[in-house]
DRENDO-1510 file (C-alpha; in Angstrom, 1 decimal, always signed):
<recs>
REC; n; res; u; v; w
REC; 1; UNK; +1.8; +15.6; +39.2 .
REC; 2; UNK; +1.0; +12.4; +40.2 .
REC; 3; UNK; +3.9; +9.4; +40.8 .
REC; 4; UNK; +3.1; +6.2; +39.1 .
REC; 5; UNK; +5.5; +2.8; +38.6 .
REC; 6; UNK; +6.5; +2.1; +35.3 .
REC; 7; UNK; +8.4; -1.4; +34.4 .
REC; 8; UNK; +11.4; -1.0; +32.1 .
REC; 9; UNK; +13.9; -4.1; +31.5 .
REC; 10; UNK; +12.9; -6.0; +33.7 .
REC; 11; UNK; +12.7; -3.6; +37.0 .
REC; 12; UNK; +10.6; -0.9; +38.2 .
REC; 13; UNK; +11.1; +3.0; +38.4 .
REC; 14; UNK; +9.7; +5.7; +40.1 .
REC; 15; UNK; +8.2; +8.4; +37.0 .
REC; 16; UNK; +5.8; +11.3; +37.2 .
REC; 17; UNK; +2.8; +11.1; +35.4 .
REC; 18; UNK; +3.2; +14.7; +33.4 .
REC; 19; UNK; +0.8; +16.9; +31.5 .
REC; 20; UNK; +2.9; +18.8; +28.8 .
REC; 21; UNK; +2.2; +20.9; +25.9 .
REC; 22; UNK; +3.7; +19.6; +22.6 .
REC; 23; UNK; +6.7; +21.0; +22.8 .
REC; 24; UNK; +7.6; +19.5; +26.2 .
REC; 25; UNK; +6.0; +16.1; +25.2 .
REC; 26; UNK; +8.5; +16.2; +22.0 .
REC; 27; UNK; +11.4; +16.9; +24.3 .
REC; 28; UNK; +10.3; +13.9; +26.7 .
REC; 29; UNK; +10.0; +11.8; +23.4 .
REC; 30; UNK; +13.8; +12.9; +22.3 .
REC; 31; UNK; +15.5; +13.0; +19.3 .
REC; 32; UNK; +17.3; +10.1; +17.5 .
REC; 33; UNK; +16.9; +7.5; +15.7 .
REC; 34; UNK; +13.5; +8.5; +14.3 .
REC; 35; UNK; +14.6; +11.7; +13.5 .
REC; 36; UNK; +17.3; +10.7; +11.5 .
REC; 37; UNK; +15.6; +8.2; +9.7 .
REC; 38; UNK; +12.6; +11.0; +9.0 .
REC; 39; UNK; +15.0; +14.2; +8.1 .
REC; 40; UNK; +16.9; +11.3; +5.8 .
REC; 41; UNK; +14.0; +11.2; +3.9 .
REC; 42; UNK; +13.3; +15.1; +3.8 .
REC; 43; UNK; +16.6; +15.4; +2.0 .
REC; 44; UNK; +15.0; +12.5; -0.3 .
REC; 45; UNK; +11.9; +14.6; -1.0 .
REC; 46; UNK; +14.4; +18.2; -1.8 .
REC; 47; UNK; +16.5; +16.1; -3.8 .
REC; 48; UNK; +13.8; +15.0; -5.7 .
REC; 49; UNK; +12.3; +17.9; -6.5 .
REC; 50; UNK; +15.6; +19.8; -7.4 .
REC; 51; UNK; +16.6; +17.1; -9.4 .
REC; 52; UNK; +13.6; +17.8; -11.8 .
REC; 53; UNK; +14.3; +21.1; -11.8 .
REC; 54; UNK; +18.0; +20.7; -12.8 .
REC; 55; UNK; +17.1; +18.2; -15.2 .
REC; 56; UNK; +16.0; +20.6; -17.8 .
REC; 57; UNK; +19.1; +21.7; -18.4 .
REC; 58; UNK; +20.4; +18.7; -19.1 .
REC; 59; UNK; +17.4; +17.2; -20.9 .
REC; 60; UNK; +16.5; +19.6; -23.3 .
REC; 61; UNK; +20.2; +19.9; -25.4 .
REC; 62; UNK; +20.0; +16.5; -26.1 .
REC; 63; UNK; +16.0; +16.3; -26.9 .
REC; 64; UNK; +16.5; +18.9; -28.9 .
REC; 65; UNK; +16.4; +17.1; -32.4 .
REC; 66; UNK; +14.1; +14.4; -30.8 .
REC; 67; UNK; +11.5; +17.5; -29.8 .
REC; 68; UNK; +12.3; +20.0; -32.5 .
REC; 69; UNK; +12.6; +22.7; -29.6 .
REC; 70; UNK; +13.2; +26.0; -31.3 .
REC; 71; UNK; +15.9; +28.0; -30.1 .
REC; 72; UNK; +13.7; +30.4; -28.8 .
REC; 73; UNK; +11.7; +28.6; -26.7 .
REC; 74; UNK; +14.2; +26.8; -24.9 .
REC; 75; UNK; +14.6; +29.7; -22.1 .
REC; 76; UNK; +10.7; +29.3; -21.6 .
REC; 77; UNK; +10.4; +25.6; -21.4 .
REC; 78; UNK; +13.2; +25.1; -18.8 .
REC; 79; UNK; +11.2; +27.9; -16.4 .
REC; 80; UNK; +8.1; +25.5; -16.6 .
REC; 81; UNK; +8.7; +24.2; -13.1 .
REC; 82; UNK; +9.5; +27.2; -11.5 .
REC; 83; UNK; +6.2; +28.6; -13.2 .
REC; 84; UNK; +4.7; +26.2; -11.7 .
REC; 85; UNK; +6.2; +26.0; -8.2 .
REC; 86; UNK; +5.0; +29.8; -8.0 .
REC; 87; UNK; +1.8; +29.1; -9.1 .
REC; 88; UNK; +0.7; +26.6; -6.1 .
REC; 89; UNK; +2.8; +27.0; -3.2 .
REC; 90; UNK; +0.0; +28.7; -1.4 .
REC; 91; UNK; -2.5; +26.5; -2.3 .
REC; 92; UNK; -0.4; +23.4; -1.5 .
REC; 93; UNK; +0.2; +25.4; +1.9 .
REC; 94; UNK; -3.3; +25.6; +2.8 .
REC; 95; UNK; -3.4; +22.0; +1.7 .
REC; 96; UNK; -1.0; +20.9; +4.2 .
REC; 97; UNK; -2.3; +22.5; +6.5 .
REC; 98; UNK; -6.2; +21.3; +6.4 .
REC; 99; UNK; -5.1; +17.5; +5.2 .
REC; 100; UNK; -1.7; +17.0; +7.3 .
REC; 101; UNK; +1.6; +16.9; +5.8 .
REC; 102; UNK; +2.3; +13.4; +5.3 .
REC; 103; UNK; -0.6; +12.6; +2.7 .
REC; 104; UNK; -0.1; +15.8; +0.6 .
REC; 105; UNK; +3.7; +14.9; +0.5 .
REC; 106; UNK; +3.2; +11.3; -0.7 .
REC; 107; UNK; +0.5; +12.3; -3.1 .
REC; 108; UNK; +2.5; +15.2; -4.6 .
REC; 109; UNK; +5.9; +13.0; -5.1 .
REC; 110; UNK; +3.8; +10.4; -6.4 .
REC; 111; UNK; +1.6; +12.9; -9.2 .
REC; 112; UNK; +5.0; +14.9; -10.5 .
REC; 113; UNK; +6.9; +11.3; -10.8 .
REC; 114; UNK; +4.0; +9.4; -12.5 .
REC; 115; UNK; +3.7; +13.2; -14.7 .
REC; 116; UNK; +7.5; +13.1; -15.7 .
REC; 117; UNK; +7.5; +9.0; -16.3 .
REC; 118; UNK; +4.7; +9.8; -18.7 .
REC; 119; UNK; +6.7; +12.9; -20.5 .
REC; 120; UNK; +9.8; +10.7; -21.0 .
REC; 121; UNK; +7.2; +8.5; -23.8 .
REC; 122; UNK; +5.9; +11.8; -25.5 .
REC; 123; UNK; +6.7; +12.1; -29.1 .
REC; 124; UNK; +6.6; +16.0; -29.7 .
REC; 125; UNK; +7.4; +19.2; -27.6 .
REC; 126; UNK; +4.0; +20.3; -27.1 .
REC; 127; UNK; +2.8; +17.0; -25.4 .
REC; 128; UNK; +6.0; +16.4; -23.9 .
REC; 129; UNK; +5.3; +20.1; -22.1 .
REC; 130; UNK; +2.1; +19.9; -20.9 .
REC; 131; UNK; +3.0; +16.9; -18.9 .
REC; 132; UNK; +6.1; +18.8; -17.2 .
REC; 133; UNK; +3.9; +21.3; -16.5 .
REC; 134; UNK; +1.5; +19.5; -14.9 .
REC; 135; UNK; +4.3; +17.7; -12.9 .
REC; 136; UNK; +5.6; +21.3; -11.8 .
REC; 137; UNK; +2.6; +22.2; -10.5 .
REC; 138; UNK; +3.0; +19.7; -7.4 .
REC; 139; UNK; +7.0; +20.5; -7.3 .
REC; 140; UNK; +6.3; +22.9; -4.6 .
REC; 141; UNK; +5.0; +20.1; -2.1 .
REC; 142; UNK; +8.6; +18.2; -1.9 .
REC; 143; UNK; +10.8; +21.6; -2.0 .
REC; 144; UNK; +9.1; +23.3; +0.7 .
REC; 145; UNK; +7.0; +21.1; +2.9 .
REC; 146; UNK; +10.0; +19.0; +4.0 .
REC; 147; UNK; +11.9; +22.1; +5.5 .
REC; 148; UNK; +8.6; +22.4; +7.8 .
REC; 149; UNK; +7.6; +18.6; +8.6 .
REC; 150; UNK; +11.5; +18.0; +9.2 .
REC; 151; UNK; +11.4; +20.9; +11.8 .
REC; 152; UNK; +7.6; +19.6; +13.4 .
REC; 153; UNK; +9.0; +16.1; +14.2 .
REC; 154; UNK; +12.5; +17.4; +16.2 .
REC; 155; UNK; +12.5; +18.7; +19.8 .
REC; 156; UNK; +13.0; +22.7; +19.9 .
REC; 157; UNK; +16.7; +22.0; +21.2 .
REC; 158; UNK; +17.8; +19.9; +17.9 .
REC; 159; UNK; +14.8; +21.9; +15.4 .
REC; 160; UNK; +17.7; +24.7; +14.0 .
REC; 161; UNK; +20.1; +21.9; +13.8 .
REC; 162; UNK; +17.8; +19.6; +12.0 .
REC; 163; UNK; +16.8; +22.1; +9.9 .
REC; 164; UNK; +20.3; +23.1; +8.7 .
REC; 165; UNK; +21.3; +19.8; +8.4 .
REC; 166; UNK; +18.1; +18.9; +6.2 .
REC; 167; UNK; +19.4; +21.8; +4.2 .
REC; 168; UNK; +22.9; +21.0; +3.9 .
REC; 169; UNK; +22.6; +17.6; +2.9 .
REC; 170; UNK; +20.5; +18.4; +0.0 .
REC; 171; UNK; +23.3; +21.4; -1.2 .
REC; 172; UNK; +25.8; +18.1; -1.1 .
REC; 173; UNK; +23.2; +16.0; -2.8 .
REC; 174; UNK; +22.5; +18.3; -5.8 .
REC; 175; UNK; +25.9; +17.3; -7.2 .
REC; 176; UNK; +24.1; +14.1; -7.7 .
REC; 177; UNK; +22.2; +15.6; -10.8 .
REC; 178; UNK; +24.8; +16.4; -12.9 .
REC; 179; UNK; +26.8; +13.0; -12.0 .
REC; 180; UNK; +23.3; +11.0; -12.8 .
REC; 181; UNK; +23.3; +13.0; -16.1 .
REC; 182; UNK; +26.5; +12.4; -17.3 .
REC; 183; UNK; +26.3; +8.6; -16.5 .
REC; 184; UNK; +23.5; +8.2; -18.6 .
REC; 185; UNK; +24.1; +10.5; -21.2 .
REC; 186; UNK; +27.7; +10.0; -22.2 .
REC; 187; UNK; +26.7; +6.7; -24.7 .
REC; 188; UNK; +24.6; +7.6; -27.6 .
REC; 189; UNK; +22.3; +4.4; -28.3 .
REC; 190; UNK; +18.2; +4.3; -29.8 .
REC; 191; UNK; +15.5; +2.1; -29.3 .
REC; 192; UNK; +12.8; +2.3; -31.7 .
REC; 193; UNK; +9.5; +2.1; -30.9 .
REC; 194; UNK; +7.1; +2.8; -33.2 .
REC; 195; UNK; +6.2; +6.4; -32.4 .
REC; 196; UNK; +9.3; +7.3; -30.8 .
REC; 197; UNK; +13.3; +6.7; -30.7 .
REC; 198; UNK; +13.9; +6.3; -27.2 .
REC; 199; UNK; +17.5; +7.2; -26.6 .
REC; 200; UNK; +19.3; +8.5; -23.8 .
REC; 201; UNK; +17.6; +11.4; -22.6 .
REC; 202; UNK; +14.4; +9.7; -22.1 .
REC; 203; UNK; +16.1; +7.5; -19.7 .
REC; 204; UNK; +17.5; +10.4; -17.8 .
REC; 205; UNK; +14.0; +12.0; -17.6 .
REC; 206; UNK; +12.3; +8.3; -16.3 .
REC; 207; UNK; +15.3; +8.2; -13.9 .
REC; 208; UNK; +14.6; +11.4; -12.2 .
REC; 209; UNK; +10.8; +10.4; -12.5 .
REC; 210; UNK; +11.6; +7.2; -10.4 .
REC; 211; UNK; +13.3; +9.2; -7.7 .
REC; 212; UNK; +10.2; +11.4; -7.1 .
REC; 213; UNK; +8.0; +7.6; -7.1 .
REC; 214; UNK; +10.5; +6.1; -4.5 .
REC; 215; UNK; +10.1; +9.3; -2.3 .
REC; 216; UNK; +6.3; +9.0; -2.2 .
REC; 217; UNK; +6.4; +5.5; -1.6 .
REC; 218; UNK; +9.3; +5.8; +1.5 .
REC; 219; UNK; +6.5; +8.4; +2.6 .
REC; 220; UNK; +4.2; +5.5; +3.8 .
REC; 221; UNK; +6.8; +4.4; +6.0 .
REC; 222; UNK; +6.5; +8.0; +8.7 .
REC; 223; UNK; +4.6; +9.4; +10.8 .
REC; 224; UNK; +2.2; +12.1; +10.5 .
REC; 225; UNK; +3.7; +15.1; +12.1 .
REC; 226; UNK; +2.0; +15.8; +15.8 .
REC; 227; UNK; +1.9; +19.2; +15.7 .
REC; 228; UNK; -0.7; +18.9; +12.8 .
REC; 229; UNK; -2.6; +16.2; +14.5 .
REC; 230; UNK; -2.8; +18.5; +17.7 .
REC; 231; UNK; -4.0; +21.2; +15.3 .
REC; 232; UNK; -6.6; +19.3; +14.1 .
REC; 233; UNK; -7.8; +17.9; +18.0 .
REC; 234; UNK; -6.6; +14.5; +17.5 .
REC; 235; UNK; -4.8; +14.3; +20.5 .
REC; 236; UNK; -5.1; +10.7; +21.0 .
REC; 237; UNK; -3.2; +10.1; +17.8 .
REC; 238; UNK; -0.8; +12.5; +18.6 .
REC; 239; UNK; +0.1; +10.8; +21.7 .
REC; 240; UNK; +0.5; +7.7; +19.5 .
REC; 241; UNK; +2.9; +9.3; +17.4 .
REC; 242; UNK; +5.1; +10.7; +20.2 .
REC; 243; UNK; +5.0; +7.2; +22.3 .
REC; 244; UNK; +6.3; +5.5; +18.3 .
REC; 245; UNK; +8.8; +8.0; +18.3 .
REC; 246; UNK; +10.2; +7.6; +22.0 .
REC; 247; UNK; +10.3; +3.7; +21.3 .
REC; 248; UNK; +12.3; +4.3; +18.6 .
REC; 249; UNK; +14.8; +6.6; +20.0 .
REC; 250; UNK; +15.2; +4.8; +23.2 .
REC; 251; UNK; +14.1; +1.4; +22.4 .
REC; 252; UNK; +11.8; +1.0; +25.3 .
REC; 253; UNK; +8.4; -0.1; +24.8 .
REC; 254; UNK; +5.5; +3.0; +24.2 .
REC; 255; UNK; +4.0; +2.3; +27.7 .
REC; 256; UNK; +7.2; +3.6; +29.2 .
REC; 257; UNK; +6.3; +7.1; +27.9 .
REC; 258; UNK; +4.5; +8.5; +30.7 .
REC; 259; UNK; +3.3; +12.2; +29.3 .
REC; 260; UNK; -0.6; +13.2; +28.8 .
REC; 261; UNK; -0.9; +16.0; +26.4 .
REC; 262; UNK; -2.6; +18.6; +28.1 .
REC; 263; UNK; -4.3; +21.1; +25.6 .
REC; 264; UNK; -7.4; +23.7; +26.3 .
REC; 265; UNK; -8.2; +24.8; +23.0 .
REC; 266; UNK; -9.8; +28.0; +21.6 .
REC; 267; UNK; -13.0; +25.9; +20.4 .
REC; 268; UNK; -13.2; +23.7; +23.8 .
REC; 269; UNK; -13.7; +27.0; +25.4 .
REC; 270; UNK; -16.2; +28.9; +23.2 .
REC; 271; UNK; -18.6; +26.1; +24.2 .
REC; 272; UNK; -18.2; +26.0; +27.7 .
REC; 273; UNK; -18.8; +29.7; +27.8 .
REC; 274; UNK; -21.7; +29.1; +25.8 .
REC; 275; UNK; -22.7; +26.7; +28.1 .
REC; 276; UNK; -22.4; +28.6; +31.3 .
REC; 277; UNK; -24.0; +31.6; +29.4 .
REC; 278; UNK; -27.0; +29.5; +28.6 .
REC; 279; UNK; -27.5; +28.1; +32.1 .
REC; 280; UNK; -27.7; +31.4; +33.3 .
REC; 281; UNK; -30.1; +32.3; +31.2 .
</recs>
């Protein structure tokens, strides 16, 4: 390790140029503020998404008339998301994990909230359906991607406790759904249209639309998670994102954060194997 002077506030200090593995480099780079701010919005995302799940239950009663939902179907139509959440967590997985976490969360808040905005305007049961359905069927982004780019971001000391506070925050938070409900569906009132009354319940559904939309949009707003971007070999942008996250936990500037990520990986090796096999030859 080689000694190098670094100016912070004003003086100078002795540090130690490092070359770390991720792990260590998140450690170096803390957790704080940024972590806060980022798990904050992981609760956002589960919300979110359990909030559209939930709101069948209080959707459908009252849409009943509006929809002419048979009695019979009502059990199936309030299992749509979960149909679709099954369908396409693996895909969305593996979608996550080739395209990095942070632009397959925003786009999937952003599809299921324009999806259920559109469903509150739809006049019958089958339309209004199909468009929950396809909304459901990017559900599984927001309820299970945020557990694992909460935990990415956080040092290995604070990851368990990040993780179960991510995950008690959103138990406390799903009270919000039936509190949201009630607010808006306690007065009776109709707007006509033209093709469609729109009364209460079609408020409730663009209200738990909009909170899916203001998720994908607070998305922008965070970092890609590093343990991705080292995944993928973009080490240099990894290094950005830890030296943006130690700035913002300790408020120094990112040249005070003196670590070099130091990674051999599997490819980098087959080739200079092939190499040296190839000169020998």
């Amino acid at each position: 390790m080689k000694k190098v002077s670094v100016a912070s506030y004003g003086s100078t200090k002795e540090v130690k140029k490092m070359n770390a593995d991720l792990e260590e480099a998140l450690e170096i780079a803390g957790a704080g503020k940024y972590q806060i701010c980022h798990c904050l919005l992981m609760v956002m995302a589960l919300t979110a998404s359990l909030m559209e799940v939930l709101s069948y239950s209080f959707v459908l009663p009252t849409a009943a008339c509006d929809l002419q939902v048979p009695v019979h179907l009502r059990g199936l139509i309030t299992s749509i998301p979960n149909i679709g959440i099954i369908l396409t967590a693996a895909f969305w997985g593996r979608m996550a994990d080739n395209y990095g976490r942070k632009p397959i969360l925003l786009l999937a808040c952003m599809a299921a909230g324009l999806f259920c905005f559109i469903a509150a305007f739809m006049p019958n049961l089958v339309s209004f359906a199909i468009c929950k359905f396809f909304a459901s069927l990017f559900l599984s982004v927001p309820s299970s991607l945020s557990f694992a780019y909460a935990g990415e971001i956080t040092p290995t000391r604070r990851r368990d406790l990040a993780v179960l506070c991510v995950n008690g925050l959103l138990t406390v938070s799903s009270a919000l759904s039936p509190l949201i409900a009630w607010a808006v569906l306690s007065i009776d009132w109709r707007v006509n249209l033209g093709a469609i009354n729109f009364r209460p319940w079609r408020l409730l559904t663009i209200v738990y639309a909009l909170l899916l939309v203001l998720t994908s949009i607070s998305v922008i707003f965070i970092k890609e998670s590093p343990k991705f971007l080292v995944s993928k070999g973009k080490y240099r942008e990894a290094l950005e994102v830890l030296r943006y996250i130690y700035s913002k936990n300790s408020g120094r500037p990112q040249d005070d954060y003196y670590v070099r990520i130091q990674i051999i990986t599997i490819y980098l090796l087959l080739r200079r194997l092939k190499f040296l096999s190839t000169n020998a030859c």
